[in-house]
C-alpha positions in Angstrom: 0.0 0.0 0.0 2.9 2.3 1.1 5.4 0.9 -1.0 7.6 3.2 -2.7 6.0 6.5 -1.2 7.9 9.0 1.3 6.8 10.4 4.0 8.2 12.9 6.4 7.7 12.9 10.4 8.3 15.2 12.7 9.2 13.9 16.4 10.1 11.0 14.8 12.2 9.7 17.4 9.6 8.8 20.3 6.7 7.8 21.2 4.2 8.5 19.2 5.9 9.3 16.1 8.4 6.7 16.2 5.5 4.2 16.1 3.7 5.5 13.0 7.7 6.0 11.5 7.9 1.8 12.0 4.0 1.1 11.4 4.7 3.0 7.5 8.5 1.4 7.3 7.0 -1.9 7.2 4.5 -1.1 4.9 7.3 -0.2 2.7 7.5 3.9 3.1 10.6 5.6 2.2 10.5 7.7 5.6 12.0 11.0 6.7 12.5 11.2 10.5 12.7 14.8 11.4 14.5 15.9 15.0 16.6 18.3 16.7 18.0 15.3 18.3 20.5 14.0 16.6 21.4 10.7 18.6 17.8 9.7 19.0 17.5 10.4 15.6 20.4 8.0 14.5 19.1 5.5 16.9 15.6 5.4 15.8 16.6 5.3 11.9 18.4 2.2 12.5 14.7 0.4 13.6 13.5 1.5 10.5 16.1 0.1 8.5 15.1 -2.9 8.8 12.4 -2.0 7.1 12.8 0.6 4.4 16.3 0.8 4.3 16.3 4.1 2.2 14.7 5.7 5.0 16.9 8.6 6.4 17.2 11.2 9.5 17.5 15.0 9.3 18.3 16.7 12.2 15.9 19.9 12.1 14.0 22.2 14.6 10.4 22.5 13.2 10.4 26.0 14.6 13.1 27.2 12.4 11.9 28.0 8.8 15.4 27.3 7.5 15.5 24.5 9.1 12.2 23.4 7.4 12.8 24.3 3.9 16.1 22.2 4.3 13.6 19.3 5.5 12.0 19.6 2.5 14.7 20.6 -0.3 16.7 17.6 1.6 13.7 15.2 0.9 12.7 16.4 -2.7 16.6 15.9 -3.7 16.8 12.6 -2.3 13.4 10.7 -3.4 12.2 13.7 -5.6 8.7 13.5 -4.1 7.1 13.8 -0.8 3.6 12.1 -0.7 3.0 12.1 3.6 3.5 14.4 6.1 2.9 13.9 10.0 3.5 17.2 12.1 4.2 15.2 15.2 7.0 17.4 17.3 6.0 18.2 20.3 7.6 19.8 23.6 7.3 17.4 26.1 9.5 19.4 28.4 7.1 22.4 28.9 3.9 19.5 28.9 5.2 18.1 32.0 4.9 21.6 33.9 1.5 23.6 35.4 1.1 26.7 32.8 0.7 28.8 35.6 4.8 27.5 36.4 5.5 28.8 32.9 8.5 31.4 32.5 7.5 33.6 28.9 9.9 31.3 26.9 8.8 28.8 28.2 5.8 29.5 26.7 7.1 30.6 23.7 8.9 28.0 22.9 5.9 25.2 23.3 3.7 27.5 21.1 6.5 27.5 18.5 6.9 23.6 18.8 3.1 22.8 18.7 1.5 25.6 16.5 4.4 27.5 14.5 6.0 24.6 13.8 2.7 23.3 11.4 2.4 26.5 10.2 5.9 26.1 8.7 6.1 22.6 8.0 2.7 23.5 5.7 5.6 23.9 2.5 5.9 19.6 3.0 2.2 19.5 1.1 2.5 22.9 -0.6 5.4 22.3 -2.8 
């Protein structure tokens, strides 16, 4: 069903993203795991290897439009399509606090991670 089609994902490297990453490698997806993480990125591309072993990491922070467009230009010059895209980061270090415990950057930054980062990562389907 998948088979030959690329998807990116971002917060790719955990939980919830991780799983779909390995649910659509073994349906034989070509997938693009997006993180600022760079070892957990490495670690989780080697499960999906096993898979789809085209399937490749880019270390990215989904609230930096650079950052994005290299996520996409990356994906487009490597499989020269993108036909999935699974806005998935999240901030799970502000999620674990009260609000009311938030400092302003704190807050800033898990707006940027759950909303901006969408916003920006709307080029993967717009291109």
């Amino acid at each position: 069903m998948f088979e030959e089609k690329v998807g990116i994902i971002t917060g790719g490297t955990s939980g919830i993203g991780l799983a779909t990453a390995e649910l659509l490698a073994k349906e034989g997806m070509h997938v693009v795991i997006a993180s600022r993480n760079s070892e957990k990125g490495e670690e989780a591309l080697s499960r999906l290897r096993k898979w789809s072993p085209r399937s490749i990491f880019i270390k990215t922070d989904v609230t930096n439009s650079q950052d994005v467009k290299n996520l996409v230009s990356q994906t487009y010059s490597t499989f020269g399509k993108i036909d999935v895209g699974f806005n998935n980061a999240a901030n799970t270090e502000a999620a674990s606090n009260a609000t009311h415990e938030f400092k302003e950057e704190d807050f800033d930054h898990l707006i940027n991670v759950t909303l901006k980062s969408v916003w920006l990562c709307r080029s993967i389907s717009c291109r």
